[in-house]
N, C-alpha and C positions, 0 to 999 in steps of 0.2 A: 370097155376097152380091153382088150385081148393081150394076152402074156406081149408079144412082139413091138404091139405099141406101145404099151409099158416100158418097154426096152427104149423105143427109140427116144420116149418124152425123161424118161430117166439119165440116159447118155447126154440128151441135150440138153439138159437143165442143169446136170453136173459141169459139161464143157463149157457150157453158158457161162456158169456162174466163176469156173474158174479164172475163164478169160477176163470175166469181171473184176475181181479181187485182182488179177494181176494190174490191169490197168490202174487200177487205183490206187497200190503198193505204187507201182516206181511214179503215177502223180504225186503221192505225198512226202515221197520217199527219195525222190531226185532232187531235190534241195541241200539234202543231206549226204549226196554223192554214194550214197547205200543203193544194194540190190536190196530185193526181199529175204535171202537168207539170212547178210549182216543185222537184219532187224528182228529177223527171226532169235539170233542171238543175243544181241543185244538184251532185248526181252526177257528171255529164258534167264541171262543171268541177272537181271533186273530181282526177277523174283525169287533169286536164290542168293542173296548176298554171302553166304559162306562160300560161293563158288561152284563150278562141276567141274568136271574131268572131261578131257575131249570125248571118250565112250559117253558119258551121260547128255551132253550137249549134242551130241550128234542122237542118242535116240528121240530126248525129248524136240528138236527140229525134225524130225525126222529123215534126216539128211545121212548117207553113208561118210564114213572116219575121212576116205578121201576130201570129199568136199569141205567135211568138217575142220579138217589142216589146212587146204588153202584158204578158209574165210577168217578163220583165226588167226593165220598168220597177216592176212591182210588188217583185221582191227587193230591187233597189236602193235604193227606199223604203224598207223595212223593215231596211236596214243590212248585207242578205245578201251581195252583191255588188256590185259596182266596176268601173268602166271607168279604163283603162288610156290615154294619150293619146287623149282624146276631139279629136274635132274642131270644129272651131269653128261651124259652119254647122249641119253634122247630128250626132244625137247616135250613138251604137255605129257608131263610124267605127275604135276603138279595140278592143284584147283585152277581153274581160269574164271577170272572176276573180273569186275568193270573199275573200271579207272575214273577218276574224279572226273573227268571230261566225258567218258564213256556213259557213268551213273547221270550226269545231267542230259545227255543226249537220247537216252532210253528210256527216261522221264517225260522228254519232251513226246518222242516218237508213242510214249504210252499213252499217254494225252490226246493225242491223234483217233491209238486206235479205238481207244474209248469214246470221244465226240464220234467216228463215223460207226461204229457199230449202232450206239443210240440211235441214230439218224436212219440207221436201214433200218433197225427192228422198231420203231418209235409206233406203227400203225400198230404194231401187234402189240395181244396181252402175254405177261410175264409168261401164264400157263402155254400159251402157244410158244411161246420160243424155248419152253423147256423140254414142250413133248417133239418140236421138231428135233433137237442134240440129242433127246434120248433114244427116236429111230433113226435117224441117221447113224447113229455111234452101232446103233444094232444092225445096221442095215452094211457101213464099212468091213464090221466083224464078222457079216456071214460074206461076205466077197472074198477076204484076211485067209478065209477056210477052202476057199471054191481051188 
């Protein structure tokens, strides 16, 4: 296979799969009246019970401050989450953590994504799905550079 088809089965395997993962976020995930960011955070502070900071939350989603402000203020709305010594001028000056409603719904959503990962990777061995995260993560980082 020649550098160019490489290219093409790369791009399409990427676009493929992203199309994929999305489709299956808002099937699992429309019940819950969530996009895939809301769960993205949710998530994020699932496993950070001390909280983050809208700057932390936004890198670990990988999402820009903007989007990070409208999806926060949207869970917070809905009872999802909570800030933590807000400050008094601006708002997410403070930790943003899950809410007793929020921590059971990020529980649930965890549970989710845990059953369907199983299920994709279940044909493969552990060592296969470790050496695929280890090039792909190498494979992000030299594109991160280009």
């Amino acid at each position: 296979m020649d550098e160019i088809e490489r290219f093409y089965e790369f791009t399409g395997l990427v676009s493929s799969s992203y199309k994929q993962l999305r489709r299956a976020q808002e099937k699992y995930t429309k019940e819950f009246g969530l996009r895939s960011v809301h769960v993205s955070c949710l998530l994020r502070l699932l496993d950070a019970p001390e909280g983050l900071s809208a700057t932390e939350l936004s890198a670990r989603c990988g999402v820009d401050r903007a989007q990070i402000s409208r999806v926060t203020a949207e869970l917070e709305h809905w009872g999802l989450i909570c800030e933590t010594d807000p400050g008094v001028k601006r708002r997410y000056r403070g930790s943003l953590i899950l809410t007793e409603r929020g921590r059971a719904e990020a529980e649930e959503l965890s549970g989710i994504v845990v059953e369907k990962l199983a299920a994709v990777s279940s044909s493969l061995d552990g060592e296969k799905v470790a050496t695929f995260y280890e090039v792909f993560r190498e494979i992000v980082s030299k594109l991160e550079d280009i």
